[in-house]
py3Dmol code that shows the C-alpha trace and the ligand (Angstrom):
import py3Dmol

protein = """\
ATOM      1  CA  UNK A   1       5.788  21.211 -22.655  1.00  0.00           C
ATOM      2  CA  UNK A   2       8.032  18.261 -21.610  1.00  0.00           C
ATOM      3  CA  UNK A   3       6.514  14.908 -20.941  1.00  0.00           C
ATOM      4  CA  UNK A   4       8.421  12.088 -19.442  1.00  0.00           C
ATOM      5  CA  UNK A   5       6.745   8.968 -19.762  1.00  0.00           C
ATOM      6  CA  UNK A   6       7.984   5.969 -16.566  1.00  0.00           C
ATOM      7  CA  UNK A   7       7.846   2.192 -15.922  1.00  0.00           C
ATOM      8  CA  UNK A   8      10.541  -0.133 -14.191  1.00  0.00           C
ATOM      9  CA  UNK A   9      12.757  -0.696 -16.669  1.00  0.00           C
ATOM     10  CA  UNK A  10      11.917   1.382 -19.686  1.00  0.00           C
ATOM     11  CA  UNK A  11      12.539  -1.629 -21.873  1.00  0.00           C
ATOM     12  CA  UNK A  12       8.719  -2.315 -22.286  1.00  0.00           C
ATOM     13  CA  UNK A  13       5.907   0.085 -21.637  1.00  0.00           C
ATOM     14  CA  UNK A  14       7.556   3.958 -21.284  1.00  0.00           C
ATOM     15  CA  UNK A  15       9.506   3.424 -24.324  1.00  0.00           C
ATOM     16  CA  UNK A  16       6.338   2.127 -26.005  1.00  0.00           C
ATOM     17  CA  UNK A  17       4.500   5.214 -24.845  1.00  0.00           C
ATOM     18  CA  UNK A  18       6.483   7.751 -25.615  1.00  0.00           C
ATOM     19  CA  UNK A  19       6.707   6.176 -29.557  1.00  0.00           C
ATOM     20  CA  UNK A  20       2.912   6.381 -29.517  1.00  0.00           C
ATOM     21  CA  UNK A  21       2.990   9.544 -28.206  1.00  0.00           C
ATOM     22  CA  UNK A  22       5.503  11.423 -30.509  1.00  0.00           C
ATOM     23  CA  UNK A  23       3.711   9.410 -33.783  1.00  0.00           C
ATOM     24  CA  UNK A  24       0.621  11.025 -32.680  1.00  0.00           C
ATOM     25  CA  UNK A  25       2.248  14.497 -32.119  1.00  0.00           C
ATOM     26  CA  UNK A  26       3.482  14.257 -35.681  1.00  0.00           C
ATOM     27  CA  UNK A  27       0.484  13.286 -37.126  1.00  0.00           C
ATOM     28  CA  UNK A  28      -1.379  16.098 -35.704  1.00  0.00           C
ATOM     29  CA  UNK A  29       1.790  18.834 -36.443  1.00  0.00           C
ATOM     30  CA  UNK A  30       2.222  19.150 -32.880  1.00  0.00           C
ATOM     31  CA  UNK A  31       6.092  17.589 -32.739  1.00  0.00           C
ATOM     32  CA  UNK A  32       7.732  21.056 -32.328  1.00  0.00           C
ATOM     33  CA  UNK A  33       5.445  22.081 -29.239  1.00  0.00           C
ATOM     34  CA  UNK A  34       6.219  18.754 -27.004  1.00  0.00           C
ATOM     35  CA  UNK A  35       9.527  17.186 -25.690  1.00  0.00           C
ATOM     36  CA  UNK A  36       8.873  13.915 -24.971  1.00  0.00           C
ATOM     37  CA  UNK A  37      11.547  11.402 -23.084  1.00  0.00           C
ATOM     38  CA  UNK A  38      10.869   8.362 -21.070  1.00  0.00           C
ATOM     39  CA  UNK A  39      12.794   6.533 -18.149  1.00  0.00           C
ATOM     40  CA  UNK A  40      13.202   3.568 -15.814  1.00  0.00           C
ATOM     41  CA  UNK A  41      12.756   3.165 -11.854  1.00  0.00           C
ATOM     42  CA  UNK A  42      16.034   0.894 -12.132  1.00  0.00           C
ATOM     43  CA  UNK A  43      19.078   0.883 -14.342  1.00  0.00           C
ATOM     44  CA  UNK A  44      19.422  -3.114 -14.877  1.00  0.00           C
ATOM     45  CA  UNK A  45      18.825  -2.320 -18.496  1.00  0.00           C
ATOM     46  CA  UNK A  46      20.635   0.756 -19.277  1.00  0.00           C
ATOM     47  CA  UNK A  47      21.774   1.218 -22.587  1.00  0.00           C
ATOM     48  CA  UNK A  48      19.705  -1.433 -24.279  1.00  0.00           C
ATOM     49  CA  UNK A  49      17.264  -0.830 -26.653  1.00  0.00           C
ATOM     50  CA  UNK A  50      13.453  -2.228 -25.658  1.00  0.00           C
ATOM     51  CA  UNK A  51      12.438  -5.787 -25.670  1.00  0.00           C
ATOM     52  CA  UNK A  52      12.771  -7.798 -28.626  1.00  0.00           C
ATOM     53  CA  UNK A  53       9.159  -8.968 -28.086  1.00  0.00           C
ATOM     54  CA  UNK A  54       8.076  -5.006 -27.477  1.00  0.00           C
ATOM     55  CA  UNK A  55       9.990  -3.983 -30.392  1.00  0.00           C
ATOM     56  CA  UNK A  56       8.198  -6.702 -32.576  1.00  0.00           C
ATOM     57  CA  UNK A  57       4.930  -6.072 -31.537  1.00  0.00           C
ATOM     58  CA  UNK A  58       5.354  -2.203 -31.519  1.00  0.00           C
ATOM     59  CA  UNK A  59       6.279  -2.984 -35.518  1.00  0.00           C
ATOM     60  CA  UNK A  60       3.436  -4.988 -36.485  1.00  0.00           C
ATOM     61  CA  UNK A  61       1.678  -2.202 -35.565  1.00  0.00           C
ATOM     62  CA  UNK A  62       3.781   0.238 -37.533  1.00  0.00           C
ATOM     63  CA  UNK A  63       5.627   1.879 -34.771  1.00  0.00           C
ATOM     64  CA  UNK A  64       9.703   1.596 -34.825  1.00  0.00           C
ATOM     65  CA  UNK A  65      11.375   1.317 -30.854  1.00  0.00           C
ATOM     66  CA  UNK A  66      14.362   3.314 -31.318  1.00  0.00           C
ATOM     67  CA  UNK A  67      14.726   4.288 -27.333  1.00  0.00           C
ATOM     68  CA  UNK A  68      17.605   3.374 -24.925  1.00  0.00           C
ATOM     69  CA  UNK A  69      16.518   2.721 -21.670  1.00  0.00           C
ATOM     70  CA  UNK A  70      18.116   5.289 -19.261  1.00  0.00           C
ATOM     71  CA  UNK A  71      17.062   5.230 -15.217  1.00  0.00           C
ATOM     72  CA  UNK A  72      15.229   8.695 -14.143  1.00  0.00           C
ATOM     73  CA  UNK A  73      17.848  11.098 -12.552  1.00  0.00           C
ATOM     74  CA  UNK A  74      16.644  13.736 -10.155  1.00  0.00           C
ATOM     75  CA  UNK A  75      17.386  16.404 -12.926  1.00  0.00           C
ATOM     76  CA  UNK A  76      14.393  14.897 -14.887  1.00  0.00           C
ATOM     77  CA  UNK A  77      11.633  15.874 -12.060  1.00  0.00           C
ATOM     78  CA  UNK A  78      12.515  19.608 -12.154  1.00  0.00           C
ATOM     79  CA  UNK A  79      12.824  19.454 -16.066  1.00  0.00           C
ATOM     80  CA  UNK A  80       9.567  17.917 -16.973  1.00  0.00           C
ATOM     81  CA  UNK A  81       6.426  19.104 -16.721  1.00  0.00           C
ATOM     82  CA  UNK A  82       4.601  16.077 -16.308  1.00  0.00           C
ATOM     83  CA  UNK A  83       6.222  12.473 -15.288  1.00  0.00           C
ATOM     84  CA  UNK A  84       3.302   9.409 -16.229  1.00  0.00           C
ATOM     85  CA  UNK A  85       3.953   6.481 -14.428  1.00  0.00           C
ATOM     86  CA  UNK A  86       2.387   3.082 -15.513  1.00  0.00           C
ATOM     87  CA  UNK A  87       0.801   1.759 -12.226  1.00  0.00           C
ATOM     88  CA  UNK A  88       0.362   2.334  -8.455  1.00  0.00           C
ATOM     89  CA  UNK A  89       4.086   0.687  -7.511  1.00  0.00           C
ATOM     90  CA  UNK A  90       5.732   3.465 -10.229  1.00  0.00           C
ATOM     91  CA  UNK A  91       3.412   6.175  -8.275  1.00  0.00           C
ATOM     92  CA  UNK A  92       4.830   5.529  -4.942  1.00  0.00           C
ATOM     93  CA  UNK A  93       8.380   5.219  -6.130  1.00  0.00           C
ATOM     94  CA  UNK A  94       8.010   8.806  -7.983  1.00  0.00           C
ATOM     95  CA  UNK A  95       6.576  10.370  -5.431  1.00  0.00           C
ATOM     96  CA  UNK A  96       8.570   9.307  -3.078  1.00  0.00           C
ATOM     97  CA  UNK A  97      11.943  10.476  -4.554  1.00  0.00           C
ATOM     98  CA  UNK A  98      10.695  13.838  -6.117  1.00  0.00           C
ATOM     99  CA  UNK A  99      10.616  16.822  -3.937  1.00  0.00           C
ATOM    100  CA  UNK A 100       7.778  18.200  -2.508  1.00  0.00           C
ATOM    101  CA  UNK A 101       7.289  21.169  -5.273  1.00  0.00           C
ATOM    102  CA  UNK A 102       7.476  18.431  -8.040  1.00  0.00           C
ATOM    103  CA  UNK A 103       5.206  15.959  -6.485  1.00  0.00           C
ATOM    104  CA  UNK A 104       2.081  17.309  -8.509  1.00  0.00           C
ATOM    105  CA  UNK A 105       3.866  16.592 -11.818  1.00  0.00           C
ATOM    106  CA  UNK A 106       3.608  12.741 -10.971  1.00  0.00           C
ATOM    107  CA  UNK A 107       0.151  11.366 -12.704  1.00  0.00           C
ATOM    108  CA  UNK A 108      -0.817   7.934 -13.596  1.00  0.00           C
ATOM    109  CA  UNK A 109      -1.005   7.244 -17.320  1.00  0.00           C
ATOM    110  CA  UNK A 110      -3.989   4.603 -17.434  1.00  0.00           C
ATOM    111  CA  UNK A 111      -6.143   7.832 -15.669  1.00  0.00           C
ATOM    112  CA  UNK A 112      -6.166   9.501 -19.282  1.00  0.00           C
ATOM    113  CA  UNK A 113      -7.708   6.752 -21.317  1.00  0.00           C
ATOM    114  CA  UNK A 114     -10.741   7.266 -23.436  1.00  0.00           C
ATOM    115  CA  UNK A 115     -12.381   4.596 -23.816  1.00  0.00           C
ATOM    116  CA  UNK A 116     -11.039   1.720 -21.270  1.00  0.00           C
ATOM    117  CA  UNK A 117     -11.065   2.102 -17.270  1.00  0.00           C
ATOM    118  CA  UNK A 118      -7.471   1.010 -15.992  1.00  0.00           C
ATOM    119  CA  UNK A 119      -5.432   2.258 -12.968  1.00  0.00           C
ATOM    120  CA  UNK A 120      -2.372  -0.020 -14.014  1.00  0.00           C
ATOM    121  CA  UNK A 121      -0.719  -0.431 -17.442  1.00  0.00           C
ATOM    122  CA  UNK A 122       0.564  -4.000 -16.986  1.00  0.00           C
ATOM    123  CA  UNK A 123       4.713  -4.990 -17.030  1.00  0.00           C
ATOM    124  CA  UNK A 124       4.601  -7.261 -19.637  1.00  0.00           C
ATOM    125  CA  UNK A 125       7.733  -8.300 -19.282  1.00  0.00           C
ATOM    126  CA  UNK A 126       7.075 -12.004 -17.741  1.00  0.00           C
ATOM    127  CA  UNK A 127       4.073 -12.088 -19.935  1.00  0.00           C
ATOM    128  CA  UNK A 128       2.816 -13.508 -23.543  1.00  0.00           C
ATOM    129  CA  UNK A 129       2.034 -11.879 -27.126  1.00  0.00           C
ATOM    130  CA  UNK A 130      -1.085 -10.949 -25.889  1.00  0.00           C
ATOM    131  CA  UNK A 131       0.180  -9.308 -22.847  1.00  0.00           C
ATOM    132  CA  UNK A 132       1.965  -7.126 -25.149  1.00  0.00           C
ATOM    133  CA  UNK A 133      -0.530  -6.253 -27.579  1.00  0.00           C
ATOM    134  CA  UNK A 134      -2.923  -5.356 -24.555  1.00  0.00           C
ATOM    135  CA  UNK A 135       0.430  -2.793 -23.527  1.00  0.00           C
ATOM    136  CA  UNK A 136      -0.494  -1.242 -26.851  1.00  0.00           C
ATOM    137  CA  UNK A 137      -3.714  -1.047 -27.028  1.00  0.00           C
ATOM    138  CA  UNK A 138      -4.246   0.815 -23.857  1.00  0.00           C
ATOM    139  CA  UNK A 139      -1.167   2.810 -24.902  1.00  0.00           C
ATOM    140  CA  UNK A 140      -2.916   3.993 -27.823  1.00  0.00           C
ATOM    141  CA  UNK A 141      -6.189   4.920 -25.701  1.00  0.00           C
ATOM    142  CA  UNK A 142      -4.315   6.913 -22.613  1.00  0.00           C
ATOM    143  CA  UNK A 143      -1.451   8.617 -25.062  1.00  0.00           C
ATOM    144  CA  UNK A 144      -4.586   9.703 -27.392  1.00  0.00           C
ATOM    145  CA  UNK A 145      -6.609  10.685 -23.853  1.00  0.00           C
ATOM    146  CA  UNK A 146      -3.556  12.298 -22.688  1.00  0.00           C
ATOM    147  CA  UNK A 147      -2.712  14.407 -25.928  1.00  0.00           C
ATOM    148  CA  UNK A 148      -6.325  15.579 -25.933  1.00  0.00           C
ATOM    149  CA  UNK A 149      -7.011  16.944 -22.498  1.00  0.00           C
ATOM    150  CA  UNK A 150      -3.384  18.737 -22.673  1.00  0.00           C
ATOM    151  CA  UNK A 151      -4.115  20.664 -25.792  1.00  0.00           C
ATOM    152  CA  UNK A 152      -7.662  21.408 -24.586  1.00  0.00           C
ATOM    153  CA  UNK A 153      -6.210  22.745 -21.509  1.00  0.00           C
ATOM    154  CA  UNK A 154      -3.677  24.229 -23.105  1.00  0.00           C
ATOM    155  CA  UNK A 155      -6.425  26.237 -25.188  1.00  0.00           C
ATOM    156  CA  UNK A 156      -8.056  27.247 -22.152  1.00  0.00           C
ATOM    157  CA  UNK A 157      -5.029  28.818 -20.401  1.00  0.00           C
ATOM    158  CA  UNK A 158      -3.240  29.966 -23.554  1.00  0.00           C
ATOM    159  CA  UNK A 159      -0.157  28.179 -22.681  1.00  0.00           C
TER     160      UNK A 159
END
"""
ligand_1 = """\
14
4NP
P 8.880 -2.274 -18.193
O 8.981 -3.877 -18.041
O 8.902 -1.711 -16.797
O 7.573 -2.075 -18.889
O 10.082 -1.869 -19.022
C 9.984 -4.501 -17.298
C 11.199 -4.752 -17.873
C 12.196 -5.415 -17.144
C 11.956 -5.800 -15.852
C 10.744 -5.528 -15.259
C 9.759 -4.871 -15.982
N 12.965 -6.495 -15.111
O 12.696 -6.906 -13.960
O 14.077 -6.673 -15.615
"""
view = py3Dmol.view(width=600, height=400)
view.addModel(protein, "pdb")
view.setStyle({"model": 0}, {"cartoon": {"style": "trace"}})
view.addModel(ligand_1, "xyz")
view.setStyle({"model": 1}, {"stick": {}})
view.zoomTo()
view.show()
């Protein structure tokens, strides 16, 4: 299955995901069953590697940002299976430049968190440290929510 995680400028939160997401696919042997990728909306930051300030946070909490950001092309919403953006502005934006047979691939991230209720996954970007460690924390909850219902699901259809 390939999973394309999506925020503005993929300098903060999708790059941020998709580290959470592939450390928890290795820890649970799951690496070789998942391609994961993520994207931005624009290109202003193509090329670069994420935030200083996300890339120090992500390492105090042992993760290691290694993503450059890269803007979504329209290849990426017949490739992957399912495209997670990080609130209701990246929504409209992905929905309204994928086709209509890709539309249902376009979910909001914050929807598959276990424990917290959020529909947006704040851009930290003009924000403080604790705006970023919030970005993580409710990383951690929706990639772990995430992970879960697609293996369960996966189970059920044999997939
Ligand atoms: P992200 O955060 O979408 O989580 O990567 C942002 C990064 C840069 C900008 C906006 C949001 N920007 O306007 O440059």
């Amino acid at each position: 299955m390939n999973i394309l995680f999506v925020c503005l400028g993929n300098i903060c939160r999708s790059p941020m995901a998709e580290t959470i997401f592939n450390t928890l696919l290795a820890e649970k042997n799951l690496s070789k069953k998942y391609e994961i990728d993520s994207a931005g909306l624009d290109n202003y930051h193509e090329g670069e590697l994420a935030d200083p300030r996300m890339r120090r946070h992500a390492e105090q909490h042992g993760y290691h940002l290694t993503h450059r950001s890269r803007p979504v092309t329209h290849n990426d919403f017949d490739h992957f299976d399912l495209i997670l953006g990080m609130d209701p502005a990246n929504i409209r934006t992905l929905l309204n430049r994928a086709t209509d047979i890709n539309r249902h691939k376009i979910k909001l991230l914050g929807d598959f968190c276990l424990t917290k209720t959020v529909a947006t996954i704040p851009d930290p970007y003009l924000g403080n440290d604790k705006d970023f460690e919030y970005v993580i924390t409710v990383l951690e909850d929706a990639c772990e929510g995430l992970l879960f219902k697609i293996e369960s699901d996966s189970k059920h259809t044999g997939s």
